[in-house]
C-alpha positions as a Markdown table, in Angstrom:
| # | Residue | x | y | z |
|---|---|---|---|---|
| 1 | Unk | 0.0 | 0.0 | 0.0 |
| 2 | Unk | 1.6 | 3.3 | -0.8 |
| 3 | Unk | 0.5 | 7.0 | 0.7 |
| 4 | Unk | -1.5 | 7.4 | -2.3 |
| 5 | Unk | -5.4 | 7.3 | -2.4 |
| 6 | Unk | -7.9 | 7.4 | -4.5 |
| 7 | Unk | -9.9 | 9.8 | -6.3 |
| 8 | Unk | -13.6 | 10.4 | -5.6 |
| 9 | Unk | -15.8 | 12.8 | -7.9 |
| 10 | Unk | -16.4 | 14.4 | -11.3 |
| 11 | Unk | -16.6 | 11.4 | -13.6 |
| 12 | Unk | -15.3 | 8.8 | -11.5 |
| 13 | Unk | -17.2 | 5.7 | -9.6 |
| 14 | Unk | -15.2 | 4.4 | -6.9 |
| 15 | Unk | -16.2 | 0.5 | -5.6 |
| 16 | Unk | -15.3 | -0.2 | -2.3 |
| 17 | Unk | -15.7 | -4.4 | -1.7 |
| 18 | Unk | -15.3 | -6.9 | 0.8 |
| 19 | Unk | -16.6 | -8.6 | 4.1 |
| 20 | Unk | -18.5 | -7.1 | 7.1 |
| 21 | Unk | -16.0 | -8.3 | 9.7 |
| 22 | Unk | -12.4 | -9.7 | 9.2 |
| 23 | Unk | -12.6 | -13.3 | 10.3 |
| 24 | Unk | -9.7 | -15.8 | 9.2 |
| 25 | Unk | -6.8 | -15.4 | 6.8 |
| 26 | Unk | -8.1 | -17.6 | 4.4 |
| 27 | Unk | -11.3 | -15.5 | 4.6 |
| 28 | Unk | -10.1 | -12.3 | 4.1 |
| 29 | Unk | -7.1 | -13.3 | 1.6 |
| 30 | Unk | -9.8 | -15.4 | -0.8 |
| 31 | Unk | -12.3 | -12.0 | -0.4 |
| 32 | Unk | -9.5 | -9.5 | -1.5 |
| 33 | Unk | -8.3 | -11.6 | -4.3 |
| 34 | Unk | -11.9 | -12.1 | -5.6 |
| 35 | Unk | -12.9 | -8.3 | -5.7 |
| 36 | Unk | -9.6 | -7.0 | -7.1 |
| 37 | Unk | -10.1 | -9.3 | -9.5 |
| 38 | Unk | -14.0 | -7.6 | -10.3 |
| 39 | Unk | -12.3 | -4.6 | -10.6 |
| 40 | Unk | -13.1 | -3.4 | -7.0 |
| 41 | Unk | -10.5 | 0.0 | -6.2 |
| 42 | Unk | -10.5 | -0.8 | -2.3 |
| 43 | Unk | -10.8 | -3.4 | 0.2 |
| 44 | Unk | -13.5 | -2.7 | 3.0 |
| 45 | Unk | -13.3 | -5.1 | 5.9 |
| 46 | Unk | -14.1 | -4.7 | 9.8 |
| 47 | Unk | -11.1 | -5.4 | 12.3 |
| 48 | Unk | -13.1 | -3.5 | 15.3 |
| 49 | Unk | -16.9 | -4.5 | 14.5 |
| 50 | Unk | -19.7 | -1.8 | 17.1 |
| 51 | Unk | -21.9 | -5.0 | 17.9 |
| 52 | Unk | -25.6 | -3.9 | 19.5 |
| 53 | Unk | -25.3 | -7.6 | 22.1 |
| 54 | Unk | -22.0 | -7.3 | 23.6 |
| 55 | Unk | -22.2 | -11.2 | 23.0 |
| 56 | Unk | -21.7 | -11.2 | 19.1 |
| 57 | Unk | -18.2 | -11.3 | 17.4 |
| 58 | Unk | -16.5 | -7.6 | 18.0 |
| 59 | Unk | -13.8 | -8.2 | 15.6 |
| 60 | Unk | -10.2 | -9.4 | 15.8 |
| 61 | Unk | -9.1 | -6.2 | 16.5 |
| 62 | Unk | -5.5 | -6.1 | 16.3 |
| 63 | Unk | -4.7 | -9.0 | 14.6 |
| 64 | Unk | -7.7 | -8.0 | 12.1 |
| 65 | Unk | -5.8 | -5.0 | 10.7 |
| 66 | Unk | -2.1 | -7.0 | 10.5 |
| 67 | Unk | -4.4 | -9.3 | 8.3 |
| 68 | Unk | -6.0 | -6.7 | 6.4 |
| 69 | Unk | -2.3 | -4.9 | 6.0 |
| 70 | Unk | -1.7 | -8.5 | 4.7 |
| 71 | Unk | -4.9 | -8.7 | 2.0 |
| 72 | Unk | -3.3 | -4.9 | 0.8 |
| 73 | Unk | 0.0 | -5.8 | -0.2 |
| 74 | Unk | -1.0 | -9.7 | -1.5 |
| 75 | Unk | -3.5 | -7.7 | -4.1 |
| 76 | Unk | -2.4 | -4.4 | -4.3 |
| 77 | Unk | -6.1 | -2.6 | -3.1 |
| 78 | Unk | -6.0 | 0.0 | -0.4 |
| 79 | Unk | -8.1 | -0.9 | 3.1 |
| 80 | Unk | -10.8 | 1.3 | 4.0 |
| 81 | Unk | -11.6 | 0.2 | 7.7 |
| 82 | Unk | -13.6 | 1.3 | 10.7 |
| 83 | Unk | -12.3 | 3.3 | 13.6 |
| 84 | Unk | -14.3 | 2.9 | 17.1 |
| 85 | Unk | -12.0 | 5.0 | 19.3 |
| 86 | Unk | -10.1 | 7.9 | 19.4 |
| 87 | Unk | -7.0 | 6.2 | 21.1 |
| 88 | Unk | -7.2 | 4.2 | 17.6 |
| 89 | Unk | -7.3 | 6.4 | 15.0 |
| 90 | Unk | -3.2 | 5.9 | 14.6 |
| 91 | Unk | -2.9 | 2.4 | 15.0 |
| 92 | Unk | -5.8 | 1.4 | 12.6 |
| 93 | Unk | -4.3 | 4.5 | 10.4 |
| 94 | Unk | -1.3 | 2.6 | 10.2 |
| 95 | Unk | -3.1 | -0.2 | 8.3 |
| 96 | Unk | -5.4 | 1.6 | 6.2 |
| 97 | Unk | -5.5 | 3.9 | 3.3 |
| 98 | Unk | -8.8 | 5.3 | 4.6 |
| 99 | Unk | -10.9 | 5.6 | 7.7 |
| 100 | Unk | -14.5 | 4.9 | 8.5 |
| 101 | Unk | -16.5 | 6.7 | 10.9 |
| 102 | Unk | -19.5 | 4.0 | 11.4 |
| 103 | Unk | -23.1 | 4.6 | 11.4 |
| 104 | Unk | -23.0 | 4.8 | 15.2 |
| 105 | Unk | -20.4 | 6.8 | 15.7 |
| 106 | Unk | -21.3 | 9.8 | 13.5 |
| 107 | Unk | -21.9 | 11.8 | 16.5 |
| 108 | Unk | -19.1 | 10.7 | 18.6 |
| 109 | Unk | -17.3 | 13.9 | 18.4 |
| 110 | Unk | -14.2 | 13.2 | 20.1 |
| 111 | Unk | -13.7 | 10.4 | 17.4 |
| 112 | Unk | -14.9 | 13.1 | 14.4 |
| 113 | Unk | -11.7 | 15.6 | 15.8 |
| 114 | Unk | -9.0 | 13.2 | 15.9 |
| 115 | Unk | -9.7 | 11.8 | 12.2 |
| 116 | Unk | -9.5 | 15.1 | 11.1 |
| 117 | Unk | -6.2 | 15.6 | 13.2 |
| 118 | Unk | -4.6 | 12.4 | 10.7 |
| 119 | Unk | -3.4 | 12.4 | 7.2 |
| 120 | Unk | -6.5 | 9.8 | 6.3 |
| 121 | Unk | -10.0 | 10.2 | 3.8 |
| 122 | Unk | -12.7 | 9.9 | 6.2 |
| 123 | Unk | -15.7 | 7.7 | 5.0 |
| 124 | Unk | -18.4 | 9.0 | 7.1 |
| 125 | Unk | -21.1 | 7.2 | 7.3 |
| 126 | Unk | -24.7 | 8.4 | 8.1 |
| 127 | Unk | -26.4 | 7.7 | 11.3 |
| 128 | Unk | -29.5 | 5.4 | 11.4 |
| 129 | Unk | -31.4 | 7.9 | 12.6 |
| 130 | Unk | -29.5 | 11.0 | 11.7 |
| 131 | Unk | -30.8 | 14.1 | 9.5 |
| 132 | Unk | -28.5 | 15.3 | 6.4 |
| 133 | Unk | -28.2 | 18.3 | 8.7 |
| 134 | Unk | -27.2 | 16.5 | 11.0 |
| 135 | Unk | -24.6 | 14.5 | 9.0 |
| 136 | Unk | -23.4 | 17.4 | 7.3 |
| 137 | Unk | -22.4 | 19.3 | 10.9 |
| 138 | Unk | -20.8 | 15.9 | 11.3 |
| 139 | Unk | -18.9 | 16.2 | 8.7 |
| 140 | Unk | -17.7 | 19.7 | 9.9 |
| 141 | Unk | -16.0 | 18.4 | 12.6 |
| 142 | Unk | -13.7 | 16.4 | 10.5 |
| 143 | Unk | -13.6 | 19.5 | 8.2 |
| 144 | Unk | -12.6 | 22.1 | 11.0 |
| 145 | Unk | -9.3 | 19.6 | 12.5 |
| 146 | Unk | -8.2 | 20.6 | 8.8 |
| 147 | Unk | -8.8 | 16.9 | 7.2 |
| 148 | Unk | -10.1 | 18.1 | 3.8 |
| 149 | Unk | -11.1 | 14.5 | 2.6 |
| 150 | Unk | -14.2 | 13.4 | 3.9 |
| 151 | Unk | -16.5 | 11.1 | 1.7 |
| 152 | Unk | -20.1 | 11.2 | 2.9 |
| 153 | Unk | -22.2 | 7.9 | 2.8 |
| 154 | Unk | -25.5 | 6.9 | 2.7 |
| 155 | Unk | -26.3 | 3.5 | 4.3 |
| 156 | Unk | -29.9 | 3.6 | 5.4 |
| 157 | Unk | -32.1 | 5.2 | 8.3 |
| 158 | Unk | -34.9 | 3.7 | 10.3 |
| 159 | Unk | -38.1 | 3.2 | 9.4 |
| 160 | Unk | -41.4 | 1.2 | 10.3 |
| 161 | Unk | -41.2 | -1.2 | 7.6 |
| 162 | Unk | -39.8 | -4.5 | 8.8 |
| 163 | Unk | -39.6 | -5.6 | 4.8 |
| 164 | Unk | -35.8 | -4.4 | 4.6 |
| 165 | Unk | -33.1 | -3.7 | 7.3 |
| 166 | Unk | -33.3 | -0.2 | 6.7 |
| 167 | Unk | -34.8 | 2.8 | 4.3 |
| 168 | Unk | -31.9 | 3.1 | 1.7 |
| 169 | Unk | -32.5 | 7.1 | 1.1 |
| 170 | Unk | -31.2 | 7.3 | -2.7 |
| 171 | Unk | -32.7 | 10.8 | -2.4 |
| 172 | Unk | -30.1 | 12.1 | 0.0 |
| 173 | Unk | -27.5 | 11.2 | -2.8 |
| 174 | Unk | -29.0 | 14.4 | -4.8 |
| 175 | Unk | -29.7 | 16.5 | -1.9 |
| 176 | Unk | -25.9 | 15.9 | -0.1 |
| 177 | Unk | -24.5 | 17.0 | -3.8 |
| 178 | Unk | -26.3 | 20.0 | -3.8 |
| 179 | Unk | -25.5 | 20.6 | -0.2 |
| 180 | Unk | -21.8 | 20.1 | -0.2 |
| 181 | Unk | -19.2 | 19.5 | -2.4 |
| 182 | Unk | -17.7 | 16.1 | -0.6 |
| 183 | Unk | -18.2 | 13.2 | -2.7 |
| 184 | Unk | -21.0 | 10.8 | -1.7 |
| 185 | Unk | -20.9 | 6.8 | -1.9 |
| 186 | Unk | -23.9 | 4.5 | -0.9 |
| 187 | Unk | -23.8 | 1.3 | 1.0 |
| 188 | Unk | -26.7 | -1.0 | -0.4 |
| 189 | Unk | -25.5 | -4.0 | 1.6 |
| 190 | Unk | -26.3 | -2.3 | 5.1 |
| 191 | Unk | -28.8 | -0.4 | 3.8 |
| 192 | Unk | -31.3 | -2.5 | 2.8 |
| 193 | Unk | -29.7 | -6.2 | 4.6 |
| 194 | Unk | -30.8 | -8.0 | 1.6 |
| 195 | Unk | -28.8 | -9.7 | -0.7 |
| 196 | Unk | -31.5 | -9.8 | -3.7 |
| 197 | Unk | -32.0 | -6.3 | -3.0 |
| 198 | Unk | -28.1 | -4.9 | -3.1 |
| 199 | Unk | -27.4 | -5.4 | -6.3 |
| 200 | Unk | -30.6 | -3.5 | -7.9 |
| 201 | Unk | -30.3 | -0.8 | -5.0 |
| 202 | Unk | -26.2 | -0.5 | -6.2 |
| 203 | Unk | -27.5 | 0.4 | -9.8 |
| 204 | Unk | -29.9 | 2.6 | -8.9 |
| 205 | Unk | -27.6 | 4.9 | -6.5 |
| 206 | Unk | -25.1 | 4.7 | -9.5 |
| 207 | Unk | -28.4 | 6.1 | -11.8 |
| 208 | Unk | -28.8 | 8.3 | -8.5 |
| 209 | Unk | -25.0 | 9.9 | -9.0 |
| 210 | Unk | -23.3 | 8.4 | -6.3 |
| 211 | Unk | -19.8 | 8.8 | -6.8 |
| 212 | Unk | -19.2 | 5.1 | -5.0 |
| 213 | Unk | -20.6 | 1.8 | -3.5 |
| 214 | Unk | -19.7 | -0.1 | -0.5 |
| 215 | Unk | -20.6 | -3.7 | -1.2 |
| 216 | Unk | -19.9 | -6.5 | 1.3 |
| 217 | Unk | -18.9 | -9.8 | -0.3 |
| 218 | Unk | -18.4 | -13.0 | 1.9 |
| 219 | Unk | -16.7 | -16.5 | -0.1 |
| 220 | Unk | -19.9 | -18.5 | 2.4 |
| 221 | Unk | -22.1 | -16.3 | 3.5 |
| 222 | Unk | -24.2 | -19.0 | 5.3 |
| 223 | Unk | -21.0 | -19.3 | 7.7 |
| 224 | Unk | -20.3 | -15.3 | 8.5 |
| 225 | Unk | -20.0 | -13.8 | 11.9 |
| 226 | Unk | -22.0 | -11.1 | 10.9 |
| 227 | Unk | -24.1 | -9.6 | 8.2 |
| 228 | Unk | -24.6 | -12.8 | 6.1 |
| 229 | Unk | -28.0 | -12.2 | 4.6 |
| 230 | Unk | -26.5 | -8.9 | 2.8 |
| 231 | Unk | -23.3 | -10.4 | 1.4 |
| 232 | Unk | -22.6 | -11.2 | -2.4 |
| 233 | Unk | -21.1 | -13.9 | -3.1 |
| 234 | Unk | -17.9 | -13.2 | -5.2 |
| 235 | Unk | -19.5 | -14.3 | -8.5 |
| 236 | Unk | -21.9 | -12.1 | -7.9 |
| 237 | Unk | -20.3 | -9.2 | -7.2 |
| 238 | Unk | -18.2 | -10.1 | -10.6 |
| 239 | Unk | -21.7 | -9.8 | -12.4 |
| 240 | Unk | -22.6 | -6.9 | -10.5 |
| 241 | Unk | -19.5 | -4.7 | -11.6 |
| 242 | Unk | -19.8 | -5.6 | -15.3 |
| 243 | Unk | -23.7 | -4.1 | -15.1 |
| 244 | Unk | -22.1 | -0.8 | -12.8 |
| 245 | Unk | -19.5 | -0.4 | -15.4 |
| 246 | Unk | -22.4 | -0.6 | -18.4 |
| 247 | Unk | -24.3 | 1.6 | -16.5 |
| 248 | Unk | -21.2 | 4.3 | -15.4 |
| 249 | Unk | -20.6 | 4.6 | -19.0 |
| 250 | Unk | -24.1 | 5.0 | -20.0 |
| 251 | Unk | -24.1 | 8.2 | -17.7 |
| 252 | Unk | -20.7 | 9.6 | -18.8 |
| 253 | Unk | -18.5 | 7.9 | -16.1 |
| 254 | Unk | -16.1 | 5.6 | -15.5 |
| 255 | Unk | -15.3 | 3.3 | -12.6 |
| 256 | Unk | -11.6 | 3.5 | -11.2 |
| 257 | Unk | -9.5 | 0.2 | -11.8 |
| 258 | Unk | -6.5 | -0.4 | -8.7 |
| 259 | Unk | -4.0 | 1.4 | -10.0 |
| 260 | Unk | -5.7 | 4.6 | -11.2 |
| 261 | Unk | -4.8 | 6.4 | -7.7 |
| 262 | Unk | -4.4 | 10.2 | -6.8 |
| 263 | Unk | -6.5 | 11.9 | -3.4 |
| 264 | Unk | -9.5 | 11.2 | -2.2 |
| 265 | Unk | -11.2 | 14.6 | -2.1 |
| 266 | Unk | -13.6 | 16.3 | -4.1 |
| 267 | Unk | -12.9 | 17.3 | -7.4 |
């Protein structure tokens, strides 16, 4: 992995791709290989996991980002992981190319300030219950430590149908753009906790303008610690990259290849 990231914005579709939660080597190894392979630009995968029971898997922490480090080299993607505390920032810094701020952290201010204190892109997620007001003053947190590259993402809010996980709102994709000019990236997998529903929700943010898409993508997802019933399976994920790049190119876009790196801000 070198210092270099990404690019997010104007023409450009960025797919982010891999498991919920880091879980074995053989896992995470099998994962990378099979979304670099799809044509995914980064690696997404928990090492800390914010569990609602304090009894289900948290994550290997530690060991979870020398194994994600690992995945990075062995396929050449950059890591986009999640941060849970502000003592972490550096350590999980160390192993990824960019942070996440999780769904339930978006208002955990002291965490907000100290990724905007490190030389990181910040993919903020929204909160499940959070306004785009409210996400946007979020993101000003990050903005005001002087951390420029923050990527905004929409993954879902609560609702009182029971039909889906969670309300994908593909109408905050227009509204954030016209808002602010961060990039914004929509997570279908948590948004809607379905796996026949992420790949038609991932083409439609992509219709939507979302400059990326964070896909989870499990090898067995029968057997994963968490979030099974939203992961692709690898083959599907293949098929689902060769409709985003139809589509991408259909509106005028193109999505980035590993390789095609520069920063991960707006254009």
């Amino acid at each position: 992995m070198t210092g270099d990231h990404l690019a997010f914005g104007a023409d450009r579709l960025v797919v982010m791709a891999g498991p919920c939660a880091v879980e074995t080597r053989e896992q995470l190894l099998s994962t990378a290989h099979a979304v670099a392979a799809a044509g995914a630009a980064l690696l997404r995968g928990g090492a800390y996991k914010p569990r609602t029971s304090p009894d289900s898997f948290q994550g290997l922490g530690p060991a979870g980002l020398e194994l994600l480090a690992e995945a990075s080299a062995a396929t050449g993607l950059p890591v986009v992981t999640e941060v849970l505390d502000p003592r972490d920032v550096e350590r999980v810094a160390a192993s990824a190319a960019m942070l996440q701020v999780g769904s339930r952290n978006m208002q955990n201010f002291p965490l907000l300030r100290e990724v905007g204190r490190v030389d990181r892109p910040v993919l903020l997620k929204r909160g499940a219950a959070a306004t785009i007001d409210e996400l946007l003053h979020a993101a000003d947190y990050i903005l005001r430590e002087g951390n420029q590259r923050v990527v905004l993402c929409e993954r879902g809010v609560r609702a009182f149908d029971p039909a889906t996980r969670y309300l994908l709102d593909l109408a905050a994709v227009p509204v954030l753009k016209s808002r602010s000019d961060l990039p914004v990236v929509v997570d279908p997998s948590h948004g809607t906790g379905r796996r026949d529903c992420v790949v038609p929700m991932a083409r439609a943010a992509v219709a939507a303008g979302a400059d990326g898409l964070l896909i989870e993508v499990h090898p067995a997802p029968h057997e994963a610690l968490c979030d099974g019933p939203q992961a692709l399976l690898p083959e599907d994920f293949s098929a689902l990259m060769r409709d985003i790049d139809t589509l991408a190119g259909m509106l005028g876009r193109r999505v980035v290849r590993p390789g095609s790196r520069s920063s991960a801000t707006a254009p």
